[in-house]
N, C-alpha and C positions, 0 to 999 in steps of 0.2 A: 133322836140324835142319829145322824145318815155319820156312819164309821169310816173315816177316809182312810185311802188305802195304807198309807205311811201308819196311819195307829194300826191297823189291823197286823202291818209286820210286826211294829213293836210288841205288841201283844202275840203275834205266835212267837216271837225269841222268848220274850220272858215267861211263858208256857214251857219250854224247850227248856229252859234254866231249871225250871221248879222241878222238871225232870230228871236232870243232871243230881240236880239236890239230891231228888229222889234216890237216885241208882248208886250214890257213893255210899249211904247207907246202908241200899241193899244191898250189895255187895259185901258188905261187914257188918257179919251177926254182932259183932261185941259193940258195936254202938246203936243197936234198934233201941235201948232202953223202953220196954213195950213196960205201958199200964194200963187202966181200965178207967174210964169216963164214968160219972155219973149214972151214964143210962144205960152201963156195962158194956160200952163199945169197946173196941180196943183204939188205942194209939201210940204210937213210935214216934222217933226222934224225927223220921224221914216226914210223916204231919207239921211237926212243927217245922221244918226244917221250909219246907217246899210254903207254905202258908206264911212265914216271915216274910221269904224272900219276894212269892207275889205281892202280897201287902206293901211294900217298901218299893215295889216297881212302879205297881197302881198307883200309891199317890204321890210318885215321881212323874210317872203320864198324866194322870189325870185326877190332880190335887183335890178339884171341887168335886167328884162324885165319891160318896161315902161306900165302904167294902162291908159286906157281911159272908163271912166265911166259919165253915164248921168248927172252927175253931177260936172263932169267938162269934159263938151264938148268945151268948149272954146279951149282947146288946138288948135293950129293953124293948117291948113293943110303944111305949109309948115314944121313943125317938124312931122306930124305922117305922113308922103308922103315916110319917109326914115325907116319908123319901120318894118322890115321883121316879126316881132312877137311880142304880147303883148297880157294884158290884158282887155277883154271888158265887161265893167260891169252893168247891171241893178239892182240898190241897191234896189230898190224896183217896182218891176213891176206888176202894176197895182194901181198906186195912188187913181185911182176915186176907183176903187173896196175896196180897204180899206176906202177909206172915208164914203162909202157906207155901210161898216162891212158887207160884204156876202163873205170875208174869202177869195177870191180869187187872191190872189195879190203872187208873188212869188221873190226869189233872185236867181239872174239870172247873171253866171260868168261865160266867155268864154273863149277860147285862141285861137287866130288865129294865122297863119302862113303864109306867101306869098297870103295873101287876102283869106286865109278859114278856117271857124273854125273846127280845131282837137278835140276839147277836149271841155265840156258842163256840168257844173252843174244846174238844176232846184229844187231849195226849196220851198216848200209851208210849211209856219212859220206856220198855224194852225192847219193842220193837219199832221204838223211834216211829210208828206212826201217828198222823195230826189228820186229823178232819175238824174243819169249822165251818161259819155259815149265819147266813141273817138273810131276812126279808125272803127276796125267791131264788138264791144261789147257794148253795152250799161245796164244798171241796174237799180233798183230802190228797196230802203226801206221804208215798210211802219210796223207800230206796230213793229220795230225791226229784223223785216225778209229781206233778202236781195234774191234777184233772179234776172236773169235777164230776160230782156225782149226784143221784138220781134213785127214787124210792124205783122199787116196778110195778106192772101190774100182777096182781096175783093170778095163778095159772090153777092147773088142775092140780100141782103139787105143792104144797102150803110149808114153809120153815117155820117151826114156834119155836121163840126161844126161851128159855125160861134160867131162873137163878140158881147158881151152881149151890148158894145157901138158903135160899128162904124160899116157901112158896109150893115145894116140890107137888103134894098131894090138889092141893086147887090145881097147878096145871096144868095137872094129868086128867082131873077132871075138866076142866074147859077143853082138853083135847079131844077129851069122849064126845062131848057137843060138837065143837069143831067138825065132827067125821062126818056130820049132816052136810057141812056146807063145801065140802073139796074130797077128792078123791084119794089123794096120797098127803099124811103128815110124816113131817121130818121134826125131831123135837132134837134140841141142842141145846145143852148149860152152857156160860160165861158167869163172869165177874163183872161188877162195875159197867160204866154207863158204855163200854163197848158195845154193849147188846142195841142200844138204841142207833148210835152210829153205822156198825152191820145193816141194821133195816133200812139208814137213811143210803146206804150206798148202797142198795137194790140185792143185797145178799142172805136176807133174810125176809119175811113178812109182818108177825105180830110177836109183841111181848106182854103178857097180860102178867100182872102185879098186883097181888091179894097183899100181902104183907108190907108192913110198914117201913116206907121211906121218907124222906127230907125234901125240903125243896133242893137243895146244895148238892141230890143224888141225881134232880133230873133237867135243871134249868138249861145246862151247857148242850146235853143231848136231845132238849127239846128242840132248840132251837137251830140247831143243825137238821133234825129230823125233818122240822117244820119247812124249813128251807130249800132242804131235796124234795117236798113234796107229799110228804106223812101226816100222820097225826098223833097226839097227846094226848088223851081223852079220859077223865073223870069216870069211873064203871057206873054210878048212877046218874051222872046229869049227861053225858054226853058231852060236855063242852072241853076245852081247854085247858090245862089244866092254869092257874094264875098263882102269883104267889107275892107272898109280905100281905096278904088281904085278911090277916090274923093273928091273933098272940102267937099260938103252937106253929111251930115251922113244920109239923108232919104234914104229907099230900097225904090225898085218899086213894082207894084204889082203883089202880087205871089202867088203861092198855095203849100201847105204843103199835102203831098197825102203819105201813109203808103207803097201803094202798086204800083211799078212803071209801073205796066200791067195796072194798072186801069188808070193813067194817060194816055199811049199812047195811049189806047182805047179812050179817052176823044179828046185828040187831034186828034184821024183819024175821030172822028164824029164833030169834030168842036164844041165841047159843052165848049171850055174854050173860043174859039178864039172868040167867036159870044158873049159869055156872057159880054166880054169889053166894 
């Protein structure tokens, strides 16, 4: 499905809405109503808040493609086993990070097609910046300027970023490996699929991810990544990573790398495979 321009605005306004949703909440502790999911994640009122509101846009835009969003994962596998396309949504990604106010939480809206995602918006509600992206262009707005953006090549000094919660000891190890292949590492925590956007706008290099994420954590930012010119990449197969190709919605672990020189370099020195 080739995204003509008129959807593409629709879809970043009502990105920008779910945003709005977002920030009234966060703004005012006494309606986060925070509980605990099943799988002891947390969620607030601002999840459901922002996940309504997309859902109700989506099959306003575009009635015939079905939604699956974190927030109603329940959908069965045997009904999304027959979806050749839809939409995958993170209404608010990065829960603990807003609960925490350090701003880093983003809305995070995919579309995948035959198991990969084409098309990617990433919203950060506090600093009002948007990056999206499909096929081979990807963009981003920030204070009202639109340009697009572009992975780089990696140089002698290498950015990792890694998760401000999860993962911290593996990526300290993969950085010890790393020191084989580049001269100077810079390591930086974020939240949320900001990390992957950073890389696809040339500000960062690799994000290598031991611990367990969702597809609804990485589709939006794959696919922007993918588009500035990075990769996605499964830590044992090398491929791509695909998704709805299974009952469990968890990915495996992967690493997000700007520059795909820098990746094969990493795999002929064994600095991903040993880091496992």
């Amino acid at each position: 499905m080739a995204i003509a321009p008129e959807l593409i605005q629709e879809l970043l306004e009502l990105s920008e809405q779910a945003g709005e949703a977002i920030l009234e909440i966060y703004h005012d502790i006494d309606r986060w109503q925070e509980s605990t999911k099943t799988d002891d994640s947390p969620v607030t009122a601002a999840d459901i808040a922002a996940h309504n509101l997309l859902l109700q846009g989506l099959q306003r835009i575009t009635p015939d493609i079905p939604v699956l969003s974190e927030e109603s994962a329940e959908i069965p596998w045997s009904t999304r086993r027959n979806w050749d396309r839809y939409w995958l949504l993170d209404p608010l990604d990065g829960t603990r990070e807003f609960l925490q106010r350090n701003d880093e939480f983003t809305v995070n809206l995919a579309l995948i097609e035959q198991d990969k995602p084409v098309f990617g918006i990433v919203y950060v509600p506090v600093s009002g910046h948007l990056y999206w992206g499909g096929g081979d262009a990807a963009w981003q707005r920030a204070a009202g300027h639109t340009s697009r953006i572009n992975t780089r090549q990696a140089g002698r000094k290498i950015t990792l970023l890694t998760s401000r919660r999860h993962g911290k000891s593996e990526a300290e190890a993969f950085a010890e490996r790393l020191a084989s292949c580049c001269e100077e590492i810079d390591t930086l925590a974020y939240g949320s699929s900001i990390k992957l956007c950073l890389i696809a706008a040339g500000e960062a290099d690799l994000y290598p991810r031991l611990a367990p994420t969702s597809e609804w954590d990485t589709g939006a930012g794959q696919a922007v990544l993918e588009a500035a010119g990075g990769v996605l990449c499964n830590l044992r197969t090398y491929l791509p990573l695909r998704y709805n190709c299974k009952e469990s919605l968890l990915n495996p672990a992967f690493i997000a790398c700007g520059d795909p020189k820098l990746l094969q370099l990493l795999l002929e020195k064994s600095a991903v495979s040993e880091s496992l």
